[in-house]
BAKOLPA-706087 format. One record per atom (N, C-alpha, C, O): residue in one letter; x, y, z. Coordinates in steps of 0.05 Angstrom, whole numbers, plus 5000, padded with zeros to 4 digits. Example, Ala and Ser with C-alpha at 12.3 -4.5 7.8 and 13.67 -1.06 7.14 Angstrom:
# residues 2
a526448865156
a524649105156
a526449345156
a528549345169
s525749555142
s527349795143
s525850015157
s526850235161
END
This chain:
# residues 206
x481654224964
x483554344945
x481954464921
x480054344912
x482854704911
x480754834894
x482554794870
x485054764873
x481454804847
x481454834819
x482755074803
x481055254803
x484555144794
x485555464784
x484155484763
x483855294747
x482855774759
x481555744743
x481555714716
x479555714702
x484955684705
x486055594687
x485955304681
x486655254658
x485355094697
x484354854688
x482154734687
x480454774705
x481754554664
x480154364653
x479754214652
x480254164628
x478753994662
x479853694666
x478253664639
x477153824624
x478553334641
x477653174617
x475852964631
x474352854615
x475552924646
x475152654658
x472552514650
x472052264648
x470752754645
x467152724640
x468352534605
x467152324600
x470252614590
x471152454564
x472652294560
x473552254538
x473452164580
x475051854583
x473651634590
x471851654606
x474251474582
x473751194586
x472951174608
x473351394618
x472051064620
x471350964660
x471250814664
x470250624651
x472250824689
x473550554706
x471750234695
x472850024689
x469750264696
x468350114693
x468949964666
x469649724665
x468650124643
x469550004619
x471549814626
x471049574625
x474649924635
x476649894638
x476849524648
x478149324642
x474049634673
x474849344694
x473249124669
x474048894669
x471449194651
x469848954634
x472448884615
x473048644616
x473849024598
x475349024584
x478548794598
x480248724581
x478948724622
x480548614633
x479048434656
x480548334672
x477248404658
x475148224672
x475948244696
x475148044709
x477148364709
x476548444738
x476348674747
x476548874733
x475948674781
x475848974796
x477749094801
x479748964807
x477949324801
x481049544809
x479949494840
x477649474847
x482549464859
x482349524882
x485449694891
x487549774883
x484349694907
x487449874916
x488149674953
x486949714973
x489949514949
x491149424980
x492949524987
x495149454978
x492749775013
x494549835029
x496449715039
x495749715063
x498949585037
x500649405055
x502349595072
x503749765061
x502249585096
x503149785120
x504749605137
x504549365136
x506649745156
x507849625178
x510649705175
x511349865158
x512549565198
x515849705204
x516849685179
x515349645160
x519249715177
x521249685155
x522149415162
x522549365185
x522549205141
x522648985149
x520248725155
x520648485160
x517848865151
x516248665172
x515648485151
x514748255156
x515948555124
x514948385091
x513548485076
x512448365057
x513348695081
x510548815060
x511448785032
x509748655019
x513548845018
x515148764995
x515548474988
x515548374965
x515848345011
x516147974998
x513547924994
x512847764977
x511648065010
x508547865001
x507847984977
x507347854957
x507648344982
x506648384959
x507448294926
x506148294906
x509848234931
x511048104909
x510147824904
x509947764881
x509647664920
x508747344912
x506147434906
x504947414884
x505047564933
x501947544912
x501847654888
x500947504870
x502547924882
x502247904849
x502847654832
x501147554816
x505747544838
x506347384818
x503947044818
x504046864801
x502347054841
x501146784846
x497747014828
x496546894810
x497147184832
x495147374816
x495847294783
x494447154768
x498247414778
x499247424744
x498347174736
x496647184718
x498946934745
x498046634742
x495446534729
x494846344714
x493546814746
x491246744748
x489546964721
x487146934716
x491147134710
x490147154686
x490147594707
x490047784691
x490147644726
x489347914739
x491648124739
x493848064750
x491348274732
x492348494718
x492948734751
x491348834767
x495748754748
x496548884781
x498949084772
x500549074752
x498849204787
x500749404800
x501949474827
x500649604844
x505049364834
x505449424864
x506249694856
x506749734832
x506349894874
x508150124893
x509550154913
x508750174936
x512450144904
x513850004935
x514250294937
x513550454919
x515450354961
x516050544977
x519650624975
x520150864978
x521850444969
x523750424965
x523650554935
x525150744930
x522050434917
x523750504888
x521750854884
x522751054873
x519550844894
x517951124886
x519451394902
x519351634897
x520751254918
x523251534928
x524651594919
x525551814922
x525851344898
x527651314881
x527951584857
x529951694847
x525451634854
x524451704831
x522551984839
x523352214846
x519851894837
x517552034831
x517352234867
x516352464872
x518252094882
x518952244916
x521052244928
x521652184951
x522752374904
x526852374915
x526652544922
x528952554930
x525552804930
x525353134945
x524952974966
x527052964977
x523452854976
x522452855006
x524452625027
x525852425023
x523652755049
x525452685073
x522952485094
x520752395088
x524152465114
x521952335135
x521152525153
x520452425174
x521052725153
x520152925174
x516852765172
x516152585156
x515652865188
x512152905190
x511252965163
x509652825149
x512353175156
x510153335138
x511553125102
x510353035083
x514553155111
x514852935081
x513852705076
x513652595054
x512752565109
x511352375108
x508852365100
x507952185085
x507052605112
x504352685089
x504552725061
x502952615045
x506252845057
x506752885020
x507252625013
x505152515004
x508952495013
x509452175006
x507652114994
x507552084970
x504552065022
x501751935030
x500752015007
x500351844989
x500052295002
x498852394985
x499252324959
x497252234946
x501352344950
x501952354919
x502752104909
x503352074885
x502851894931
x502151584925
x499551464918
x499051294901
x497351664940
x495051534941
x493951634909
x492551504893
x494851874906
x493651964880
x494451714863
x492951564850
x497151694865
x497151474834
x496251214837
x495751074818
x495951104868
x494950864870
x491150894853
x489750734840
x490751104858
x487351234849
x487951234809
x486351144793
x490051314806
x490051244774
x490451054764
x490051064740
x491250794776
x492050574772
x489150514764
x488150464742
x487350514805
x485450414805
x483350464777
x482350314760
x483350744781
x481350854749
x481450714720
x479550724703
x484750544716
x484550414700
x483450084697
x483449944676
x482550014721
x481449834728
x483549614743
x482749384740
x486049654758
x487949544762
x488149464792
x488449644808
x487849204802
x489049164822
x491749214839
x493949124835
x490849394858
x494349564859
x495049494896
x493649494916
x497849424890
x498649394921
x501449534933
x503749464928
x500649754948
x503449864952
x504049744982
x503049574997
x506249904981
x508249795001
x508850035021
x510850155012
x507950155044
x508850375053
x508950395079
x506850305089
x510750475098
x510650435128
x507950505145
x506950385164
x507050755129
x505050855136
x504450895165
x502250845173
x506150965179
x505850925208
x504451095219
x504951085243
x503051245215
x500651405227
x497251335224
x496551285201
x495551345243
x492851205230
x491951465211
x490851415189
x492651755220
x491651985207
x492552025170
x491052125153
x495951885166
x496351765145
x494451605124
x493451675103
x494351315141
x492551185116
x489351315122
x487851325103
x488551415144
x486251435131
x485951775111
x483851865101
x488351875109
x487952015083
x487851935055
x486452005036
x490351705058
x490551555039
x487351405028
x486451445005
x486051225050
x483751195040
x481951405030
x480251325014
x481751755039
x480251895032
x481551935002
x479751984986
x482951934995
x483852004969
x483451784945
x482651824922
x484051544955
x483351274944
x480251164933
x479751044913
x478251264957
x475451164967
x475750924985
x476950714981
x474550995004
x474750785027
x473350495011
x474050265016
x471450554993
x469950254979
x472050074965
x471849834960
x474150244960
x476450144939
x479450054953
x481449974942
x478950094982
x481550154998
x482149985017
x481450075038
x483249755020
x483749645036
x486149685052
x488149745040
x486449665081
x489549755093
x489749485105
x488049375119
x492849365097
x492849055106
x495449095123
x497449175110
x495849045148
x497349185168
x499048905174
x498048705185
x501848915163
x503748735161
x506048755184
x508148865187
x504048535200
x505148505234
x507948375233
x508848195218
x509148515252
x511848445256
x513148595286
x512148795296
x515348465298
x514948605322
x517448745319
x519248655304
x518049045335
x520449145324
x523048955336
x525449005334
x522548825342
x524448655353
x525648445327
x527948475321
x524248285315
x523348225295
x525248245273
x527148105266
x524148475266
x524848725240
x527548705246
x529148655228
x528248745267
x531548925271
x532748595272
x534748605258
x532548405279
x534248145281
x534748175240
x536648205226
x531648135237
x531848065201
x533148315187
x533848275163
x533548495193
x534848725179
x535548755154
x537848825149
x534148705137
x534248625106
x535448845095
x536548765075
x535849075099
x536749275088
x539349375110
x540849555101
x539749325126
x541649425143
x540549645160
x542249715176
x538549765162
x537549955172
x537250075199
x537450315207
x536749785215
x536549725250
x539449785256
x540150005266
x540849625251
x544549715255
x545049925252
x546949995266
x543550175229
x544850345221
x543150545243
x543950755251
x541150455248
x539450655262
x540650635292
x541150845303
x541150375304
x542350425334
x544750555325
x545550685345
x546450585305
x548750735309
x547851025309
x549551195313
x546251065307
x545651315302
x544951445270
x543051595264
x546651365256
x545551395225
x542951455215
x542051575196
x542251355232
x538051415210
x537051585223
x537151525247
x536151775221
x534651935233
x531451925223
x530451875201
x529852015255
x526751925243
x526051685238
x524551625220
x527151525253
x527651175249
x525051095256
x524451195277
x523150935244
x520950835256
x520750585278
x521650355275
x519650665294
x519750425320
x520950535342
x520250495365
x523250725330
x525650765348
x525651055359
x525551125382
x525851275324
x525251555338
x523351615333
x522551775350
x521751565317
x518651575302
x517151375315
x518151145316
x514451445328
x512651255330
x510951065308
x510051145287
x510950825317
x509250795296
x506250695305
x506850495317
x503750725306
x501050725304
x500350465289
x500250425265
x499650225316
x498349945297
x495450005306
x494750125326
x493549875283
x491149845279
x489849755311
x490849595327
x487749875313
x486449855341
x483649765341
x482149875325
x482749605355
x479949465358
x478149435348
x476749235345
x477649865336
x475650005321
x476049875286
x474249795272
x478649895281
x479649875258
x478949635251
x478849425264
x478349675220
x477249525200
x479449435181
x479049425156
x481949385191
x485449385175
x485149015184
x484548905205
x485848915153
x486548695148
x489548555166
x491548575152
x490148425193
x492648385195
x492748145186
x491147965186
x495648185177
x497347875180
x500447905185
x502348055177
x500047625208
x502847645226
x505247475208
x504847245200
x507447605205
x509447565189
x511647505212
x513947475204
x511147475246
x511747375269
x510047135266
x511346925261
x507847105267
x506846725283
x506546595252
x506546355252
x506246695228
x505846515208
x508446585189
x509646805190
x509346295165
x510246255144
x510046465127
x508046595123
x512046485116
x511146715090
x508546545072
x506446685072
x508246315059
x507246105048
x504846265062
x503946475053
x503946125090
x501246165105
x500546465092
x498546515078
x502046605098
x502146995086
x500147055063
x497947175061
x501946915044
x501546825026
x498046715015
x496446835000
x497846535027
x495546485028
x493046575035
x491046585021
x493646655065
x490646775072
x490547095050
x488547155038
x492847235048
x491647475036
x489847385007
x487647485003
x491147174985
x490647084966
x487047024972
x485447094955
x486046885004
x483446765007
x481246975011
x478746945009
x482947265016
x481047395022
x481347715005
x480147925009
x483547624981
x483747854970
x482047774937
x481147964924
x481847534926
x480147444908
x476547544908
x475447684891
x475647454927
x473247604926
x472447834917
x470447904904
x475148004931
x474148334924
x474648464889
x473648664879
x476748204875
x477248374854
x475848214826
x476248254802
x473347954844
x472547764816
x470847954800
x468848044811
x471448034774
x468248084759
x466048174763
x465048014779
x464848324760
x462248374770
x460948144741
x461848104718
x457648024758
x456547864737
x454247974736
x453248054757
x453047994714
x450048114705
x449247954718
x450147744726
x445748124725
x443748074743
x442547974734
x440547894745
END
């Protein structure tokens, strides 16, 4: 994407990330939470923050529900509204990060060509995609939003699982899962907490 030649950024005269992360003693990361509608990406990402806040670490979720609400109410689920979404999420998940903030959104993300834009926009060093297993079978019993009901009636169009494919992480992939089918929310809970600490402790002088 090119530059008009009417703009200027600032960026070479702001603060940097780095400052940001010394000034709040941890690392900005950005955790992708992906998977059906339903599968939990919203209940975990929500405990883990609140079990993070505890711990003194400074976060930001991005759910997918309230940013449509708002900042992506033009867009629909076609394909291409689904790239725009991607895009203009990943950007702000990237400003979060810049401020040195641990950030976790919440997004179906059902394409691999999806998140890995998302990671190109993010930086893959900064990007984790944590793929929140659930089976569509699953999803549609728990129907937390009414959605599965409304989708076999026909109501939803572009339904994921159902008229929309959705794309789980494959062999190659380097995507964090956890099954929200064989474990506890609690268990959930936990392992992300065991393996999401490391990435955001401090850096310590050499």
């Amino acid at each position: 994407m090119s530059t008009p030649e009417n703009i200027h950024t600032e960026f070479h005269r702001m603060l940097g990330r780095e400052a940001k992360e010394v000034q709040l003693r941890q690392r900005g990361h950005v955790f992708w939470f992906y998977g059906l509608s339903g599968s939990g990406k919203s209940t975990l990402a929500n405990a883990v923050e609140r079990r993070l806040a505890e711990q003194g670490v400074h976060t930001k979720i991005l759910d997918g529900d309230n940013i449509r609400s708002r900042l992506n109410s033009d867009l629909g689920f076609s394909d291409t509204d689904r790239q725009e979404n991607i895009r203009r999420i990943a950007e702000v998940a990237r400003l979060f990060l810049d401020s040195g903030m641990v950030v976790f959104t919440s997004f179906i993300t059902p394409k691999r060509d999806l998140r890995a834009a998302a990671a190109g926009i993010v930086g893959s060093a900064d990007f984790t995609p944590v793929y929140i297993e659930a089976s569509f079978e699953t999803c549609a019993e728990r129907d937390v939003k009414g959605l599965y009901a409304k989708a076999a009636a026909g109501g939803v169009q572009h339904f994921t699982g159902k008229d929309s494919s959705f794309e789980a992480p494959i062999g190659a992939d380097t995507d964090w899962v956890v099954s929200t089918d064989s474990k506890s929310e609690e268990a959930c809970i936990e392992e992300l907490l065991e393996r999401i600490l490391p990435l955001i402790e401090p850096k310590t002088e050499s």
